[in-house]
C-alpha positions as CSV (number, residue, x, y, z in Angstrom):
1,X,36.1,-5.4,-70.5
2,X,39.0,-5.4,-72.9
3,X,42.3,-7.4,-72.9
4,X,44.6,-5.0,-70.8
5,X,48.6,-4.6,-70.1
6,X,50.2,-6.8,-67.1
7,X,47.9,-9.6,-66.9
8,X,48.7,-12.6,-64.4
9,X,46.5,-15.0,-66.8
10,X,46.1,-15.7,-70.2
11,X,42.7,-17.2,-71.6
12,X,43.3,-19.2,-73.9
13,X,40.1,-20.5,-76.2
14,X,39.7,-23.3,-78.3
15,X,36.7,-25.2,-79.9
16,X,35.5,-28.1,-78.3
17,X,33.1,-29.9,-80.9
18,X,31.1,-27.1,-82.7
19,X,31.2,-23.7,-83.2
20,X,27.2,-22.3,-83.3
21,X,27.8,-20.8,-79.7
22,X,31.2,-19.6,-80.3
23,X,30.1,-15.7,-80.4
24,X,27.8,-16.0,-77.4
25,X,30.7,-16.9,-75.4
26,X,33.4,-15.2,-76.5
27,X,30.8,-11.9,-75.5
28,X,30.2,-13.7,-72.1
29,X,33.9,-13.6,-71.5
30,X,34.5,-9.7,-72.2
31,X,31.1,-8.6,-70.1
32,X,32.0,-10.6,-67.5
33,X,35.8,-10.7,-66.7
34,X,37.3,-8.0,-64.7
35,X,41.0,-7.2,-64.0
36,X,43.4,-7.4,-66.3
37,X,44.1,-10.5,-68.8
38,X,45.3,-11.6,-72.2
39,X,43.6,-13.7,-74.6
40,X,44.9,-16.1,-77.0
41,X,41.9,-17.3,-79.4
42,X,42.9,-20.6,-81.4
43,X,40.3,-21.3,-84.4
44,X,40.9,-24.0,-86.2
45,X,38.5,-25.0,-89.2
46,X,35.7,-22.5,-88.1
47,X,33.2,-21.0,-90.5
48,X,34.7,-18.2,-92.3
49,X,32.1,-16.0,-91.0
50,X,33.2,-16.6,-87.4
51,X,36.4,-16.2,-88.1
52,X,36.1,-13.1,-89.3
53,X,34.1,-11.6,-86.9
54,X,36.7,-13.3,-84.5
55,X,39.9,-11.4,-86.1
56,X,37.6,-8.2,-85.7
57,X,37.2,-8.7,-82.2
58,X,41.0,-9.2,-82.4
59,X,41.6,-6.3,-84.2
60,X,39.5,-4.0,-82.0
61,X,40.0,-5.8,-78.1
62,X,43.8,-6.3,-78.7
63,X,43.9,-10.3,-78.2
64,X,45.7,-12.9,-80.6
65,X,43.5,-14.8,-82.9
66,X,45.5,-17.9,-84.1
67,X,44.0,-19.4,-87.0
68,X,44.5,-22.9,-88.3
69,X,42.5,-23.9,-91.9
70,X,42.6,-27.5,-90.7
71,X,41.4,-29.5,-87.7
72,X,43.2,-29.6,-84.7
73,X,42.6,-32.1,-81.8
74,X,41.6,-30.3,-78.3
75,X,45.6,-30.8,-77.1
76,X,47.0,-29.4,-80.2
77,X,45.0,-26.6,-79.7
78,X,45.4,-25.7,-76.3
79,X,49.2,-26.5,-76.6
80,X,49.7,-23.8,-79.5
81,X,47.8,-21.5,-77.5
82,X,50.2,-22.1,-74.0
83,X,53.2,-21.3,-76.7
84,X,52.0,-18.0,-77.3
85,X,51.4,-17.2,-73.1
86,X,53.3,-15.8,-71.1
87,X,51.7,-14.9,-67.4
88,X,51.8,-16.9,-64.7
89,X,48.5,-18.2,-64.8
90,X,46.7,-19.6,-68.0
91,X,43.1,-20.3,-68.5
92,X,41.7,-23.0,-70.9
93,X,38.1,-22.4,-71.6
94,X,36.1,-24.0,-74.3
95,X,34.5,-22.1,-77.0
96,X,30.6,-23.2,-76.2
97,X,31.2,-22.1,-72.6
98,X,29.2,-19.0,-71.0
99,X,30.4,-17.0,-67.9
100,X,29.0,-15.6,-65.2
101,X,29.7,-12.3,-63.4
102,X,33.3,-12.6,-61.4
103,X,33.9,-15.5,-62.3
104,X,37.8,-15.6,-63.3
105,X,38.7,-13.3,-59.9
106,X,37.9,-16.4,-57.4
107,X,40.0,-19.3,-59.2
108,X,43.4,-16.9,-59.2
109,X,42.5,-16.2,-55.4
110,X,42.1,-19.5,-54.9
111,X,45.6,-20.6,-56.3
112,X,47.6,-17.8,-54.9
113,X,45.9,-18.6,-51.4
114,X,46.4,-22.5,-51.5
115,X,49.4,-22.7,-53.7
116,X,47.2,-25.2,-56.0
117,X,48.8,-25.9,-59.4
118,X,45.3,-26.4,-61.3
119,X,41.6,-24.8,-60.1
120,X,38.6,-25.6,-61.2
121,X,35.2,-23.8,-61.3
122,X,31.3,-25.2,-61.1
123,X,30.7,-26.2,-64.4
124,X,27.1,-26.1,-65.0
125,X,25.5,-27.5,-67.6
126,X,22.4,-26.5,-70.2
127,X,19.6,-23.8,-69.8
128,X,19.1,-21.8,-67.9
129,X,22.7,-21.0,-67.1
130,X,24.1,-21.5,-64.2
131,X,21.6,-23.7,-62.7
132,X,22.0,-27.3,-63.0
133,X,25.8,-28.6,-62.2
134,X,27.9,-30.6,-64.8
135,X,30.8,-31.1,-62.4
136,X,32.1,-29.9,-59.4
137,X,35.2,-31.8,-59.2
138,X,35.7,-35.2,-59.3
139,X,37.7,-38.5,-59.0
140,X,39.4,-41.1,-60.5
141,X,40.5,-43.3,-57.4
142,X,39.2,-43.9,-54.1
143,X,42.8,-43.9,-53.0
144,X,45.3,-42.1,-54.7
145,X,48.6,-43.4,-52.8
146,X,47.7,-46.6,-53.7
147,X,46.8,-46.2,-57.7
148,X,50.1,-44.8,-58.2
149,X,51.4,-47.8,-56.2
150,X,49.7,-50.8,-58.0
151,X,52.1,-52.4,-60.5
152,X,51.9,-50.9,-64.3
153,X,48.8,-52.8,-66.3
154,X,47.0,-53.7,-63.0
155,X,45.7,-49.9,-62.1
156,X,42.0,-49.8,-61.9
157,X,40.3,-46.3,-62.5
158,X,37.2,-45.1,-61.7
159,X,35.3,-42.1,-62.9
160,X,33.3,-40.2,-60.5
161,X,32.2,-36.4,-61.4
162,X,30.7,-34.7,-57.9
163,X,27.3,-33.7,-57.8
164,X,26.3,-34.3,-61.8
165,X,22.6,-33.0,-62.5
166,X,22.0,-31.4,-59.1
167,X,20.9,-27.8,-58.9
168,X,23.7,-25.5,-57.9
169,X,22.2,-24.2,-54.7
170,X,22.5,-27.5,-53.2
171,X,26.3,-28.2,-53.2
172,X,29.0,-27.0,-50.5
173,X,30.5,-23.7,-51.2
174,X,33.7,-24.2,-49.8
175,X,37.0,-24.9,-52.3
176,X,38.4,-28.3,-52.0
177,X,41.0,-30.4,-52.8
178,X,39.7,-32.7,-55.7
179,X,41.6,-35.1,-58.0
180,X,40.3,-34.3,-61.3
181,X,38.0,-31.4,-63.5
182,X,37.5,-31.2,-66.9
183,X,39.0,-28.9,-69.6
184,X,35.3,-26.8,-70.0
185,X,37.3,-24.2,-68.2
186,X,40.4,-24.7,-65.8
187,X,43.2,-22.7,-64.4
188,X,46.7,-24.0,-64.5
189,X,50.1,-22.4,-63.1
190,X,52.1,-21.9,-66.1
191,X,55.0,-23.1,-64.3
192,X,53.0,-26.8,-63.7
193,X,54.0,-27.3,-67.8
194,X,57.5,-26.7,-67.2
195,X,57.4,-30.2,-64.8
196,X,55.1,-32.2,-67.0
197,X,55.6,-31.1,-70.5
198,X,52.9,-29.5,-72.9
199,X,49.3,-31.5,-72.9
200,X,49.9,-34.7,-74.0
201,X,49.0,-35.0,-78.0
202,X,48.4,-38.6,-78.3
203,X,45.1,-38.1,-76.1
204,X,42.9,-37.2,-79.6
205,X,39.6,-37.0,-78.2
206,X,38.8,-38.1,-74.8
207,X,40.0,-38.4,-71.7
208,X,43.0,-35.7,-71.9
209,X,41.4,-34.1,-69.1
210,X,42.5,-37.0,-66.7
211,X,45.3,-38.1,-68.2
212,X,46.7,-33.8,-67.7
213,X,45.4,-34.0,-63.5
214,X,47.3,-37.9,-63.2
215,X,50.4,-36.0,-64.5
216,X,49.8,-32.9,-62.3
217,X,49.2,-35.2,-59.3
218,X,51.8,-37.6,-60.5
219,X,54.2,-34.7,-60.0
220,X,53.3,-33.7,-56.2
221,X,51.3,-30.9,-57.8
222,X,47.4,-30.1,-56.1
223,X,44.3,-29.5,-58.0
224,X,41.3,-27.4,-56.4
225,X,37.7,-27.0,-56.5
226,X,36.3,-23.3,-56.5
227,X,32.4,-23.0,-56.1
228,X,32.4,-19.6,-56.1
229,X,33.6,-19.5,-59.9
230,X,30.8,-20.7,-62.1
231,X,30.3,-21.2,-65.5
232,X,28.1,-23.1,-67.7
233,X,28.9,-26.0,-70.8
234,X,26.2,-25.3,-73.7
235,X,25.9,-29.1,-74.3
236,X,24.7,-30.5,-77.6
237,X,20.6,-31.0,-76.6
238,X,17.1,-29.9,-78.3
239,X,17.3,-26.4,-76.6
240,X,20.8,-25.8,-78.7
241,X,21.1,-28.4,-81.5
242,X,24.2,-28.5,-83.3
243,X,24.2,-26.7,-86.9
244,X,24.5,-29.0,-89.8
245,X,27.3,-26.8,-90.2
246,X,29.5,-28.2,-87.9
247,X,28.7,-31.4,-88.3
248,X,31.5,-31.9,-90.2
249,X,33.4,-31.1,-87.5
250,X,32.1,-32.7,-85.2
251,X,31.9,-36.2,-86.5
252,X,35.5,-35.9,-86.7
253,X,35.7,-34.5,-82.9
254,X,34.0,-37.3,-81.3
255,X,35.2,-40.5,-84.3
256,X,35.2,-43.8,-82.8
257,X,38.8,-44.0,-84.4
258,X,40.2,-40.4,-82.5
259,X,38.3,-42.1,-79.5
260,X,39.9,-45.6,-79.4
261,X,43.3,-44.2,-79.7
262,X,43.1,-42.0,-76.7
263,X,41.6,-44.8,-75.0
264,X,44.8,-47.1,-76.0
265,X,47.0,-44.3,-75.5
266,X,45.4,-43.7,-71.8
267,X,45.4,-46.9,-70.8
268,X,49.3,-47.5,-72.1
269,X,50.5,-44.4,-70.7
270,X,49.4,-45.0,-67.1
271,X,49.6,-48.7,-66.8
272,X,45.4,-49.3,-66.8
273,X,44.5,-52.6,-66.8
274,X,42.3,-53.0,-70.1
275,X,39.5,-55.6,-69.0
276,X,38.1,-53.8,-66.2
277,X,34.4,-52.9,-66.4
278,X,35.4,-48.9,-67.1
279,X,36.9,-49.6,-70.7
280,X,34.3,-51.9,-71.7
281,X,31.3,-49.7,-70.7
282,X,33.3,-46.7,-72.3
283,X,33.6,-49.0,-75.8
284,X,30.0,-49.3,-75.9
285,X,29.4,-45.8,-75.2
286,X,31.6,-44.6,-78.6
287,X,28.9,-44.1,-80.6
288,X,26.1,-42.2,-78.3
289,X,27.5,-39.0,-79.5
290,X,26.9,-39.2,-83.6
291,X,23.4,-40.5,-82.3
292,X,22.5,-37.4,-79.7
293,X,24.3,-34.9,-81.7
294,X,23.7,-36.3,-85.3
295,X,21.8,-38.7,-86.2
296,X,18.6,-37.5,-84.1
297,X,18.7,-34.0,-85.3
298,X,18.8,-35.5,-88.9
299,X,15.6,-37.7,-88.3
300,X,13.8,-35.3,-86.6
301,X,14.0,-33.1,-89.8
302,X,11.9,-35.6,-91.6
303,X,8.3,-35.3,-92.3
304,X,5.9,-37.5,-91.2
305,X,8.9,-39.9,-89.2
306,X,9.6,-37.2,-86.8
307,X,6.0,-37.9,-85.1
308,X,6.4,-41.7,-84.4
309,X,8.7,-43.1,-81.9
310,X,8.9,-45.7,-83.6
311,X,10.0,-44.4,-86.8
312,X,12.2,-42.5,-85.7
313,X,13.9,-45.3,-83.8
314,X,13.7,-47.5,-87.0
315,X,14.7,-44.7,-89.3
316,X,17.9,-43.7,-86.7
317,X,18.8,-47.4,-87.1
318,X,19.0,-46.9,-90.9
319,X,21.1,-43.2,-90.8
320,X,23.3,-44.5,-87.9
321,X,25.5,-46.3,-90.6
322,X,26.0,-43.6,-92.9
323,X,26.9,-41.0,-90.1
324,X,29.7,-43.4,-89.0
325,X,31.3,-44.0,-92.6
326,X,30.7,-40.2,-93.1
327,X,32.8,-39.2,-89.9
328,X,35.4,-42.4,-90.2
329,X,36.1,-40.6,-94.2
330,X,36.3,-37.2,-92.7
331,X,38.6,-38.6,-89.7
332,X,40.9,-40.2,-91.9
333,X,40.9,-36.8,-94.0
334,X,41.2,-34.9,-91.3
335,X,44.5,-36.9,-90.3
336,X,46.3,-36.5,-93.3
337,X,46.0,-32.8,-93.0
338,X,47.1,-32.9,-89.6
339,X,50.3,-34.9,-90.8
340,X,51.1,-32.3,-93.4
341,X,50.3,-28.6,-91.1
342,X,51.6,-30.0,-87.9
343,X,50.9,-27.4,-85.2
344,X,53.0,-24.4,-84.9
């Protein structure tokens, strides 16, 4: 269905860490959304090929493309698409994320009915669609009255995301109250930004999605669960590998540096206490990303070493390095651009 006139939500789309699935759900969004809505696309360093086929779709749906020659990081990107709406009701969704039929009507029912400043769908995760659940809500503190209580520096956070890796026909069906969801899809009451301020920019790379439901919740606002909304997250895996085209972009998505600066910036900003167990298990988790999403997709490309376990694990040891100098250059490139096109 095509973007149509007095819309009460604006989708707003931005890439989350490559862009080989960006056409597949861009179409899942127009077959499956009914009612009225806007859209605000925001491509920033995508192939020229998808962006052109994106300012066609533009050109011939009626939605704004917004197109950025540099890398943005996933707040600066949702934040210049949130300038540009103006409905009541905005949507983030990322750009490797397929819908399913009716999908968008639920999570506006849900907020008009409960008055909840952010909703949240079932996120699936992988293939087949729509099966197997990524999140379905989540937590960050087994008592909210007292996290906001504890004394700045001595806050301990937890990170629990409901019913990961179960099949969806096992999980309640009823919309709850949760404390957190991730920014795979979302809706937020406009109005919620004009209490907390646009997404927080310092949050590069991870994280951002808790740091935006601790301000909402910070703020008396409520965030909800809707099961009957479901959409699925085409992770990274051997089923859909990421192109070596966007590798480039994607080392720079998911740099240890972008990383560890959220981190800092997360743990600063709402008073964490840094030597808990979360941060140091997070620190040695930095890396796992360039392995699964790089550095495995490289070594199973070579002859002969892609048949032995153990050449590949010796030969993965040996490429491991290079990847990370590759994305720490391309990071620090990537930064320098960002200093000289801020957003707009």
């Amino acid at each position: 269905m095509d973007v149509l006139d007095e819309a009460k939500v604006t989708l707003i789309v931005t890439p989350r860490e490559r862009f080989g699935v960006a056409r597949e759900s861009l179409t899942s969004i127009f077959d499956h959304t009914t009612g009225p809505f806007d859209l605000v696309y925001v491509d920033a360093a995508g192939p020229k090929d998808l962006s052109a086929w994106v300012a066609e779709q533009a050109r011939v749906r009626g939605f704004q493309h917004l197109n950025f020659s540099h890398v943005l990081t996933p707040n600066e990107a949702r934040n210049a698409g949130l300038r540009r709406a103006t409905t009541p009701y905005v949507v983030f969704i990322d750009n490797d994320v397929i819908c399913s039929p009716n999908w968008l009507e639920p999570l506006i029912a849900s907020a008009e009915s409960t008055g909840a400043d952010v909703v949240a769908p079932l996120t699936c995760q992988g293939l087949p669609v729509h099966t197997e659940v990524h999140q379905a809500g989540g937590l960050f503190t087994t008592d909210l009255a007292r996290f906001f209580a504890t004394p700045h520096g001595e806050r301990i956070i937890e990170e629990v995301m409901h019913y990961q890796g179960q099949k969806v026909d096992e999980i309640p069906k009823e919309p709850v109250a949760t404390q957190c969801c991730e920014f795979h899809c979302v809706l937020v009451r406009r109005s919620v930004f004009d209490r907390i301020g646009g997404l927080d920019t310092q949050m590069l790379a991870t994280k951002e999605h808790i740091d935006f439901c601790m301000s909402v919740l910070a703020n008396g606002g409520t965030v909800m669960f809707e099961p009957r909304s479901v959409v699925t997250y085409l992770y990274p895996g051997r089923s859909r590998p990421i192109a070596a085209s966007d590798w480039s972009f994607f080392l720079v998505r998911w740099s240890d540096a972008w990383q560890r600066r959220s981190f800092d910036r997360f743990k600063d900003k709402w008073g964490l206490k840094s030597d808990q167990p979360y941060f140091a298990k997070r620190a040695r988790m930095l890396s796992w990303r360039y392995k699964e999403g790089v550095v495995k997709p490289i070594v199973m490309k070579l002859p002969g070493i892609n048949r032995s376990p153990l050449l590949r694990k010796a030969t993965g040891k040996l490429v491991a390095p290079f990847v990370s100098a590759a994305g720490a250059a391309m990071t620090a490139r990537a930064d320098r651009q960002r200093r000289l096109h801020p957003e707009r």
